[in-house]
PDB file of N, CA, C and O in Angstrom:
ATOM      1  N   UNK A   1       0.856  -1.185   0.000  1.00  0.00           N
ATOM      2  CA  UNK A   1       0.000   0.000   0.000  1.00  0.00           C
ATOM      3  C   UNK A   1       0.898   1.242   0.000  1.00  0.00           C
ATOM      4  O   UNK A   1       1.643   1.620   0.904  1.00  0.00           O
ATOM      5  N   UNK A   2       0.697   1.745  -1.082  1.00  0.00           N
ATOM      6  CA  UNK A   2       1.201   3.517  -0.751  1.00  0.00           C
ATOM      7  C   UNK A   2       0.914   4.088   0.170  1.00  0.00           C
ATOM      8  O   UNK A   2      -0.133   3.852   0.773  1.00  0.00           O
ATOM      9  N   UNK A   3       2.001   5.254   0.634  1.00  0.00           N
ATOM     10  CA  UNK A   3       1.594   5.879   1.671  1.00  0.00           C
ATOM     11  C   UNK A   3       0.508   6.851   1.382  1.00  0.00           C
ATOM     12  O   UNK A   3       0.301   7.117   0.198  1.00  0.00           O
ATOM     13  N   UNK A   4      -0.465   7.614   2.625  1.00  0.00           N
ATOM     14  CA  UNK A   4      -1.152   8.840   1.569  1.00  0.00           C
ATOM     15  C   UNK A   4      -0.314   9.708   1.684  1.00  0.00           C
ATOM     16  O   UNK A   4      -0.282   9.588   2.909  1.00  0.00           O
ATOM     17  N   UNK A   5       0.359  10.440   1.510  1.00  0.00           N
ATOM     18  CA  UNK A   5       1.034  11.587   0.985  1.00  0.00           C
ATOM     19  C   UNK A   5       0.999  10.804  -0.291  1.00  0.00           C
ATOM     20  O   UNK A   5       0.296  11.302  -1.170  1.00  0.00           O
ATOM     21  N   UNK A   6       1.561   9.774  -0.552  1.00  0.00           N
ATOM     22  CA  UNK A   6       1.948   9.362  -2.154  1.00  0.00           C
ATOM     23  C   UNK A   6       0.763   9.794  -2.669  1.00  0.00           C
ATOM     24  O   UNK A   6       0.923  10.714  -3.472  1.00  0.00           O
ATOM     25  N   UNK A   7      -0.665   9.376  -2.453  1.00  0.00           N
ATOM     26  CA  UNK A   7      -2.014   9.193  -2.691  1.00  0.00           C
ATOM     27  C   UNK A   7      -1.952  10.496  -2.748  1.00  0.00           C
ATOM     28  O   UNK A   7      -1.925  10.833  -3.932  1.00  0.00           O
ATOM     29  N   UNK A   8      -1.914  11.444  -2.001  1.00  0.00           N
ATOM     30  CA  UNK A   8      -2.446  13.081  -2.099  1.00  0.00           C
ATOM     31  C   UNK A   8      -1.580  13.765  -3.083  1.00  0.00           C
ATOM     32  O   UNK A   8      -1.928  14.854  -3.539  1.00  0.00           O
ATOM     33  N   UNK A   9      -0.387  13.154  -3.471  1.00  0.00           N
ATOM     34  CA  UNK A   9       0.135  14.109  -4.494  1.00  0.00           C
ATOM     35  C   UNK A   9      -0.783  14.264  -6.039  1.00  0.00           C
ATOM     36  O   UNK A   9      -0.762  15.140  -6.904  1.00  0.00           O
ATOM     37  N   UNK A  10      -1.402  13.248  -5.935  1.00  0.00           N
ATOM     38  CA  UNK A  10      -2.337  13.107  -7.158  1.00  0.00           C
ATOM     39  C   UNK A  10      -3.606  14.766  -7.475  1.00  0.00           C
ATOM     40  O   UNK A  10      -4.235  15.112  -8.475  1.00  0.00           O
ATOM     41  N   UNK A  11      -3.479  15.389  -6.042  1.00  0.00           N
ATOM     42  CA  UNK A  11      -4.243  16.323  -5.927  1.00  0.00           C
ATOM     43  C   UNK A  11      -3.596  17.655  -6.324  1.00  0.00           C
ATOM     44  O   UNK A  11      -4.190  18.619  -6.808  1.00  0.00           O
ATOM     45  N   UNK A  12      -1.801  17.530  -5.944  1.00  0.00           N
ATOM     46  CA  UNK A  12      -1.390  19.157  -6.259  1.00  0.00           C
ATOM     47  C   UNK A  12      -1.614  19.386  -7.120  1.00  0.00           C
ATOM     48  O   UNK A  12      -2.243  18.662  -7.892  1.00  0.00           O
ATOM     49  N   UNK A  13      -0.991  21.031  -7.472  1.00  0.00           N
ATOM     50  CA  UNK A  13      -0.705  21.857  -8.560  1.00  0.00           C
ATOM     51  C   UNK A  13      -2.167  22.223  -8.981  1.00  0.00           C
ATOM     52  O   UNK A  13      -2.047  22.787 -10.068  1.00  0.00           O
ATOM     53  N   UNK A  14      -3.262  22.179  -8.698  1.00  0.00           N
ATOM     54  CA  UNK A  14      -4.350  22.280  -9.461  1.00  0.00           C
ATOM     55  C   UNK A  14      -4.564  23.867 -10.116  1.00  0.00           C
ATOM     56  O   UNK A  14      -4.462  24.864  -9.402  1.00  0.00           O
ATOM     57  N   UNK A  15      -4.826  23.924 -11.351  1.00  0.00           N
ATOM     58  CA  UNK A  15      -4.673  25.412 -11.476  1.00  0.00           C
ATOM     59  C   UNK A  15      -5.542  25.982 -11.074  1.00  0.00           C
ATOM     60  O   UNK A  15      -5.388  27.196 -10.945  1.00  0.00           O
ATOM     61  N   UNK A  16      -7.074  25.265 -10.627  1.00  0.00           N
ATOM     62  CA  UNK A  16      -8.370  26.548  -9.960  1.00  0.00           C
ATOM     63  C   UNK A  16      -7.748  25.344  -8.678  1.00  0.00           C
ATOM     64  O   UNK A  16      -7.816  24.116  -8.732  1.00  0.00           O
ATOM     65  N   UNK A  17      -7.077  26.320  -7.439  1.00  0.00           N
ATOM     66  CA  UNK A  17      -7.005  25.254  -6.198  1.00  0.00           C
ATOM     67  C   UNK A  17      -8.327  25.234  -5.288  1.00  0.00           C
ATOM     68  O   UNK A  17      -9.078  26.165  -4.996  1.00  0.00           O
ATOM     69  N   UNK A  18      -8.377  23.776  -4.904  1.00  0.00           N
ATOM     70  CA  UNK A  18      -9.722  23.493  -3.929  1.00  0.00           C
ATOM     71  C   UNK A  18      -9.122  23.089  -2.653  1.00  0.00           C
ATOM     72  O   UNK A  18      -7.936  23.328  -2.428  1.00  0.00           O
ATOM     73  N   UNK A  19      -9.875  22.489  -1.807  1.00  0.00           N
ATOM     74  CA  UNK A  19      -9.257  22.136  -0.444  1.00  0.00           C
ATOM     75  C   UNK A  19      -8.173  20.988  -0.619  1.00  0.00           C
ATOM     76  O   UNK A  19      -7.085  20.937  -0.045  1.00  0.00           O
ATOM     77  N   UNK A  20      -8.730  20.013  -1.597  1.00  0.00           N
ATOM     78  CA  UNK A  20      -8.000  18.840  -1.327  1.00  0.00           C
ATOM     79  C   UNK A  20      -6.430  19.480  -2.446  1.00  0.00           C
ATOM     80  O   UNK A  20      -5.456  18.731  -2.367  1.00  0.00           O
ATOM     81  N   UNK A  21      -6.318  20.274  -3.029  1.00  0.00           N
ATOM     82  CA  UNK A  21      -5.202  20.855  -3.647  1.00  0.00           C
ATOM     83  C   UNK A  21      -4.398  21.795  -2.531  1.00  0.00           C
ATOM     84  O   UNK A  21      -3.189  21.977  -2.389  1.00  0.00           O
ATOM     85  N   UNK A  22      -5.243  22.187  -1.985  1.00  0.00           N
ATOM     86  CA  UNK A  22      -4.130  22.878  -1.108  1.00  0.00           C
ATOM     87  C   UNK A  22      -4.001  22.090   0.077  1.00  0.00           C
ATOM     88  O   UNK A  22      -2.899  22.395   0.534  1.00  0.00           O
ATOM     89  N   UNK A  23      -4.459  21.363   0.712  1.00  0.00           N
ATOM     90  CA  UNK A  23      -3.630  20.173   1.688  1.00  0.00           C
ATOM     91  C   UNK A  23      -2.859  19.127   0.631  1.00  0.00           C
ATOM     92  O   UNK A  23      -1.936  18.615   1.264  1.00  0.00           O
ATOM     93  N   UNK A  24      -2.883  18.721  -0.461  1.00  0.00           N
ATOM     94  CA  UNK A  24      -1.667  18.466  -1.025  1.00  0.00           C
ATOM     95  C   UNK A  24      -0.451  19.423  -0.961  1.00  0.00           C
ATOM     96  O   UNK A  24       0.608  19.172  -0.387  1.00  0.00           O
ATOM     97  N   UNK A  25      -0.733  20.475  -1.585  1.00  0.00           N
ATOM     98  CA  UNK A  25       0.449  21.278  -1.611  1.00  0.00           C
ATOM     99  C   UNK A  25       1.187  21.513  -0.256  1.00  0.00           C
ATOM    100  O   UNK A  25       2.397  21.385  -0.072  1.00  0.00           O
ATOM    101  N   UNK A  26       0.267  21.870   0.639  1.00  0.00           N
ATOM    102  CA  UNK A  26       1.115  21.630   2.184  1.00  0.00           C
ATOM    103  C   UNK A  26       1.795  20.779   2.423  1.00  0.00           C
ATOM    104  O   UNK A  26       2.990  20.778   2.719  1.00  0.00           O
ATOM    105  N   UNK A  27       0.702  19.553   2.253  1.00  0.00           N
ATOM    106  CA  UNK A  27       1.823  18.477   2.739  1.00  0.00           C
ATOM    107  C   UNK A  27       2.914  18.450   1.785  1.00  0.00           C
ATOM    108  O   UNK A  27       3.752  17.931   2.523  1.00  0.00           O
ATOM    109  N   UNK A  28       3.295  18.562   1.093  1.00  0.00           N
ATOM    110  CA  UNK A  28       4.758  18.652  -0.047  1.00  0.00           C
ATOM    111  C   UNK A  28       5.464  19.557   0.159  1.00  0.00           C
ATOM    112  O   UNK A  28       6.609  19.497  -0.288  1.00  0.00           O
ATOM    113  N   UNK A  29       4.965  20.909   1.033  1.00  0.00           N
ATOM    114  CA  UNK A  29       6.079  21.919   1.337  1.00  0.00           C
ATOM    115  C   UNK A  29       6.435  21.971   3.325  1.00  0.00           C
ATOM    116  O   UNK A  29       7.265  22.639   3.941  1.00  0.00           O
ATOM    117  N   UNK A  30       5.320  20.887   3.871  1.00  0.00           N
ATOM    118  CA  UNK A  30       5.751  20.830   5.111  1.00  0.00           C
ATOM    119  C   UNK A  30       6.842  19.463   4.774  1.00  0.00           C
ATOM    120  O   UNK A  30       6.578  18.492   4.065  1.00  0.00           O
ATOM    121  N   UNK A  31       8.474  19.810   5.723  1.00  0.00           N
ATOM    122  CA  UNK A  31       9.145  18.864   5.560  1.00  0.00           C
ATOM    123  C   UNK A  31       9.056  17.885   6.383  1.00  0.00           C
ATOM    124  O   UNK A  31       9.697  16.849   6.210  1.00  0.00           O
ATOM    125  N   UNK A  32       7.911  18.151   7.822  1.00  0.00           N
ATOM    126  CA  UNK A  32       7.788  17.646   8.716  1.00  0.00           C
ATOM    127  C   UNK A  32       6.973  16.150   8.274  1.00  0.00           C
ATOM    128  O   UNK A  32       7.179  14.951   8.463  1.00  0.00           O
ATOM    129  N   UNK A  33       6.009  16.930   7.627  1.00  0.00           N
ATOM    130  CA  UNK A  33       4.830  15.864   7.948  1.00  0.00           C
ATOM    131  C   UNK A  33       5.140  14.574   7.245  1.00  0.00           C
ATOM    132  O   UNK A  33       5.890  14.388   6.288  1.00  0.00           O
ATOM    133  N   UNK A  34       4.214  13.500   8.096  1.00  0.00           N
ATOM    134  CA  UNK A  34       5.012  12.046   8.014  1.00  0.00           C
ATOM    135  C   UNK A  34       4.399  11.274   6.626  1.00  0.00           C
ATOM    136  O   UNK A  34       3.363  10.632   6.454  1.00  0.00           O
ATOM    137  N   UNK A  35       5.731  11.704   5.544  1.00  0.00           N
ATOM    138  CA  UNK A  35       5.324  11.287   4.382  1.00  0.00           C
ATOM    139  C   UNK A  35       5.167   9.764   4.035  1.00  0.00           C
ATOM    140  O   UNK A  35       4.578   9.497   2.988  1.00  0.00           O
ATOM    141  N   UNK A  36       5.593   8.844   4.739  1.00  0.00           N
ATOM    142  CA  UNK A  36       6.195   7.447   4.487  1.00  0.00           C
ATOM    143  C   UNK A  36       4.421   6.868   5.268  1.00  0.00           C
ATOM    144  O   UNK A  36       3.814   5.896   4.818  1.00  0.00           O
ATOM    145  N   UNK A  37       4.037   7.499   6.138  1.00  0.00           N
ATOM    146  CA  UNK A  37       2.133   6.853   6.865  1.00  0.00           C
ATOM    147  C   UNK A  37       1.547   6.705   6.396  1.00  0.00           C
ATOM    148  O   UNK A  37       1.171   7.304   5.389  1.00  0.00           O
ATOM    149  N   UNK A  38       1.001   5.436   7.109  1.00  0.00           N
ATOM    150  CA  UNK A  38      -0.180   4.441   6.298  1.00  0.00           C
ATOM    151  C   UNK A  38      -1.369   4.632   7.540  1.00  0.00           C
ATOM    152  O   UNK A  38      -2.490   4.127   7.610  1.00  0.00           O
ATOM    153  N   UNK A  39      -0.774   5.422   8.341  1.00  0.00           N
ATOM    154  CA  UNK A  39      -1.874   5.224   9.675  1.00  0.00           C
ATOM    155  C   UNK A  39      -2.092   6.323   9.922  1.00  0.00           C
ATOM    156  O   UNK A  39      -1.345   7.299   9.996  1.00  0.00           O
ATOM    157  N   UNK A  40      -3.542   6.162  10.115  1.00  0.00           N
ATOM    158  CA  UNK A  40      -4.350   7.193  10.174  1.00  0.00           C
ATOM    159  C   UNK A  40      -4.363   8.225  11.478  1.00  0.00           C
ATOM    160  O   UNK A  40      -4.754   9.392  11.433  1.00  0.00           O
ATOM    161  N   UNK A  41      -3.816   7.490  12.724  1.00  0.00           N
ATOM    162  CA  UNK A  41      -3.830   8.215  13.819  1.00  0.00           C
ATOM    163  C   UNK A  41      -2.544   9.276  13.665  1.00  0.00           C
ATOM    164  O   UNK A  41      -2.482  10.441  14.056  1.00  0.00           O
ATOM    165  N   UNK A  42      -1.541   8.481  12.963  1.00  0.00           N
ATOM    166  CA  UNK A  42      -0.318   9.516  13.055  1.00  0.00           C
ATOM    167  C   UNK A  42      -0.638  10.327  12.318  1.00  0.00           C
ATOM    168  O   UNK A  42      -0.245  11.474  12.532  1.00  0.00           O
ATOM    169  N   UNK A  43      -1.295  10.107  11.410  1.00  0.00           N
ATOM    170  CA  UNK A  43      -1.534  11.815   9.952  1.00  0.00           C
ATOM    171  C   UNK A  43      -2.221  12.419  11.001  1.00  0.00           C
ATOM    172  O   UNK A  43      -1.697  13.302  11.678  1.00  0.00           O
ATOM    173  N   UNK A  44      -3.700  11.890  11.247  1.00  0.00           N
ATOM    174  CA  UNK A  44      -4.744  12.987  12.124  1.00  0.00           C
ATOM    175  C   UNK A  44      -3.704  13.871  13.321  1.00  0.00           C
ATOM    176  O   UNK A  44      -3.774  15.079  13.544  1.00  0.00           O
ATOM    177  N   UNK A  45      -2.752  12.880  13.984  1.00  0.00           N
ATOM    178  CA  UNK A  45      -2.760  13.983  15.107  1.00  0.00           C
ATOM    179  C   UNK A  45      -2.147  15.067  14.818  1.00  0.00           C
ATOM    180  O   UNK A  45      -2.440  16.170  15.280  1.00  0.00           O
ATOM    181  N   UNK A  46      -1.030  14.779  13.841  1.00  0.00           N
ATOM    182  CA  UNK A  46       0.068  15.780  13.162  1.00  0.00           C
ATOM    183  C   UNK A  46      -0.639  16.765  12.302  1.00  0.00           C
ATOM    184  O   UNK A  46       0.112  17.670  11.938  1.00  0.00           O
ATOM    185  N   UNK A  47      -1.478  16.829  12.005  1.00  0.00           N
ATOM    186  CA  UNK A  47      -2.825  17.553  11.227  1.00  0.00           C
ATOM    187  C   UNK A  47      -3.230  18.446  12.280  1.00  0.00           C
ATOM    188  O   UNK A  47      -3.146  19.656  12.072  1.00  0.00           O
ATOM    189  N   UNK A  48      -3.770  17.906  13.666  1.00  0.00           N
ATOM    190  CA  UNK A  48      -4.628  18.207  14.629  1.00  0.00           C
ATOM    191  C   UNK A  48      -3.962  19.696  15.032  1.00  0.00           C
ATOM    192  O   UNK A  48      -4.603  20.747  15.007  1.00  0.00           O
ATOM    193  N   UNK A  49      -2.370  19.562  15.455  1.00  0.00           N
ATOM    194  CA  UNK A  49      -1.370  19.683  15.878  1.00  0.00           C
ATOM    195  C   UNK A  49      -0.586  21.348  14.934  1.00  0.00           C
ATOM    196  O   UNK A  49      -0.171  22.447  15.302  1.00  0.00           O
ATOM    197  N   UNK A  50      -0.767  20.541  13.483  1.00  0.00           N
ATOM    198  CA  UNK A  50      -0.242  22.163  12.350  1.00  0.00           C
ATOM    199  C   UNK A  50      -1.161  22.379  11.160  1.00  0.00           C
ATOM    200  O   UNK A  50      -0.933  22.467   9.954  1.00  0.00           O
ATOM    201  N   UNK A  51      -2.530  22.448  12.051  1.00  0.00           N
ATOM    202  CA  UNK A  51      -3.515  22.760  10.853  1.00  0.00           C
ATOM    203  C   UNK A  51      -3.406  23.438  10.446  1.00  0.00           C
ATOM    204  O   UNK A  51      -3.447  24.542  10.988  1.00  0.00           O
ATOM    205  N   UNK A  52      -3.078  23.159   8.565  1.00  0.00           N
ATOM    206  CA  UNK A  52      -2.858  24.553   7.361  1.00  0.00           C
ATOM    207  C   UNK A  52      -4.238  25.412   7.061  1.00  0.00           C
ATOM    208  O   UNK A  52      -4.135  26.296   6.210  1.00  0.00           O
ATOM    209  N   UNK A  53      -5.109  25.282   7.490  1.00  0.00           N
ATOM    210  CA  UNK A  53      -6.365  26.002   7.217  1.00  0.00           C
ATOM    211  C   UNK A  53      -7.691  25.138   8.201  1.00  0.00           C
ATOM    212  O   UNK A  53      -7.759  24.099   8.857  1.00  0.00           O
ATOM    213  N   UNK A  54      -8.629  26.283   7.829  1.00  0.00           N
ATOM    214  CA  UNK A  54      -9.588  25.475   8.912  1.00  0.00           C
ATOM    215  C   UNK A  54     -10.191  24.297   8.596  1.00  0.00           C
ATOM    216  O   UNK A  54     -10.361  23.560   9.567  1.00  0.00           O
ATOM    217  N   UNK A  55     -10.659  23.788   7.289  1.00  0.00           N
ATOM    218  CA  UNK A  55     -11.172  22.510   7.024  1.00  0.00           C
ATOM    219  C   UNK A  55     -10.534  21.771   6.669  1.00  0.00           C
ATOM    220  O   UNK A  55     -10.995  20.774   6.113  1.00  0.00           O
ATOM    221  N   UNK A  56      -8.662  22.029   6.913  1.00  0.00           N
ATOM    222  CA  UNK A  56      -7.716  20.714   6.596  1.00  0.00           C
ATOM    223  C   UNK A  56      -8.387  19.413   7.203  1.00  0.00           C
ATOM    224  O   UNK A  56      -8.985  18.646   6.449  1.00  0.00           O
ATOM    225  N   UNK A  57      -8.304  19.192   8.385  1.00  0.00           N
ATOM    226  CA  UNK A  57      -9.065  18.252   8.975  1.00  0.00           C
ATOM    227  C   UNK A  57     -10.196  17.386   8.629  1.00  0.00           C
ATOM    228  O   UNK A  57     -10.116  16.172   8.440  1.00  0.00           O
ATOM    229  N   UNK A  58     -11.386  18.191   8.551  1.00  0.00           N
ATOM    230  CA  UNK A  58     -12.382  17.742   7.962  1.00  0.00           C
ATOM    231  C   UNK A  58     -11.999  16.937   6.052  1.00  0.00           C
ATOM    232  O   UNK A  58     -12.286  15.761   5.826  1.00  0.00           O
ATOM    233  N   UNK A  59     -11.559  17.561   5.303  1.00  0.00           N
ATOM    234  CA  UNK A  59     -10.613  17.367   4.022  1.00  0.00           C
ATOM    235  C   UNK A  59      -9.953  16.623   4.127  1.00  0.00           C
ATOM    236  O   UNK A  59      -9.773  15.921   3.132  1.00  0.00           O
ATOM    237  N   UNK A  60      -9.283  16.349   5.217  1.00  0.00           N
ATOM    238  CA  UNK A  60      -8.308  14.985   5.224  1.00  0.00           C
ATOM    239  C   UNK A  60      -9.571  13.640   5.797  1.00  0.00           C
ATOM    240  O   UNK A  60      -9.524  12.487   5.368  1.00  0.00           O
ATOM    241  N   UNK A  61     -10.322  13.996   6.527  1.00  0.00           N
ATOM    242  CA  UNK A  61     -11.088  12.681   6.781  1.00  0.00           C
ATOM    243  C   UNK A  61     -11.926  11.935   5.708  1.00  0.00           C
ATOM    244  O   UNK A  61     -12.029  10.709   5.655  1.00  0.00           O
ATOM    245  N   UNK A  62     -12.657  13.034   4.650  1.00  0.00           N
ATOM    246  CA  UNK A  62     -13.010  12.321   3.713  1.00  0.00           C
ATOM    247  C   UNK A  62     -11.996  11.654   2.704  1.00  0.00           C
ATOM    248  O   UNK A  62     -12.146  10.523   2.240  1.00  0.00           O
ATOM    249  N   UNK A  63     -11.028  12.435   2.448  1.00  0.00           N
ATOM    250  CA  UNK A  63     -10.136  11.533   1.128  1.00  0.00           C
ATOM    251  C   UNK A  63      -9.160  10.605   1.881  1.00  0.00           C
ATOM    252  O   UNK A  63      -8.301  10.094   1.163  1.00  0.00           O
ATOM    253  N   UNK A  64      -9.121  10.208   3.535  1.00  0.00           N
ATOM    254  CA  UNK A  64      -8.363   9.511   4.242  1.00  0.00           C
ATOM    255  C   UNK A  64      -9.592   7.883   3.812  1.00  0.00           C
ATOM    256  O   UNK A  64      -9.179   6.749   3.567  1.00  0.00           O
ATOM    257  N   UNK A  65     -11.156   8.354   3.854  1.00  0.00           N
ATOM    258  CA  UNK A  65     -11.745   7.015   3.460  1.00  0.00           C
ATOM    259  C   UNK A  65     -11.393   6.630   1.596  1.00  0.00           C
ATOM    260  O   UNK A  65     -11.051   5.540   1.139  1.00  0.00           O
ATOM    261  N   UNK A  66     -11.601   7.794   0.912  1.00  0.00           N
ATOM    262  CA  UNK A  66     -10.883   7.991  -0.652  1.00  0.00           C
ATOM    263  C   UNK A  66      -9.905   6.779  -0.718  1.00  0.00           C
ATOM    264  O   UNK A  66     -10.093   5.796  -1.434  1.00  0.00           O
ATOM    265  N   UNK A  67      -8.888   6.952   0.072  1.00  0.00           N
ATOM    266  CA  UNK A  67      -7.785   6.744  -0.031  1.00  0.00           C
ATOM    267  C   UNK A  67      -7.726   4.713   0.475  1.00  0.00           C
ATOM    268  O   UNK A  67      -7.058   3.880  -0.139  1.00  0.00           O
ATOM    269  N   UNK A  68      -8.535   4.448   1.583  1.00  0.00           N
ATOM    270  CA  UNK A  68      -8.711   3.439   2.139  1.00  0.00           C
ATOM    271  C   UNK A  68      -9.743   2.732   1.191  1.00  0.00           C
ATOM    272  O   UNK A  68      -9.516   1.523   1.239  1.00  0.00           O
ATOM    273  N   UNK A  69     -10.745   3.001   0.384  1.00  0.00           N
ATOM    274  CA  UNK A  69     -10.829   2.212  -0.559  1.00  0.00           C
ATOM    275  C   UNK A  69     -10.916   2.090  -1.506  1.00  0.00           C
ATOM    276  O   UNK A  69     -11.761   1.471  -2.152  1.00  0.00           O
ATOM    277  N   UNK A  70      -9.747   2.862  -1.921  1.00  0.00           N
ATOM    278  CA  UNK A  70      -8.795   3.157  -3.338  1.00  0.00           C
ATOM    279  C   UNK A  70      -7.558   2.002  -3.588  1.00  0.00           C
ATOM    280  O   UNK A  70      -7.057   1.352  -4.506  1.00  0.00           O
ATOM    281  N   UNK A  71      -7.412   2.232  -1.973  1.00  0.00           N
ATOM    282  CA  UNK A  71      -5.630   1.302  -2.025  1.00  0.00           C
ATOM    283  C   UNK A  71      -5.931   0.288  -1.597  1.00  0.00           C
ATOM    284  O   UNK A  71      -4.835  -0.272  -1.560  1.00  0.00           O
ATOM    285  N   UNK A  72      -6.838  -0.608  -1.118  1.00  0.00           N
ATOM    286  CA  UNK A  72      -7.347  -1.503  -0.436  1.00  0.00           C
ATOM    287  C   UNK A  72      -7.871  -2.592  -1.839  1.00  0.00           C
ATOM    288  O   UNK A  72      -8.451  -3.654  -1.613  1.00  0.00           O
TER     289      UNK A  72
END
């Protein structure tokens, strides 16, 4: 299984950006965040922790299920 960061890069660069484009782009310019996770508790808390905007969160929970039965 890919990690999701791998999964969310599919979202940058968008030229009209939406939510799920700009929590891609974050996560690719934060050097922190844990690009190599497959688990959901470590993204959420690190999310919880340096939220890039107010509905990062919410945005990451739907394409976190996206993502679970995409790669699954």
């Amino acid at each position: 299984m890919r990690s999701f960061y791998h999964y969310m890069m599919t979202y940058r660069g968008a030229k009209k950006p939406t939510n799920e484009s700009r929590l891609a782009d974050w996560m690719f310019d934060d050097h922190d965040f844990p690009k190599h996770s497959t688990s959901y508790d470590e993204i959420s808390g690190y999310l919880e922790w340096n939220v890039p905007f107010a509905e990062a969160v919410q945005v990451f929970d739907r394409l976190w299920e996206e993502y679970i039965t995409n790669e699954n």
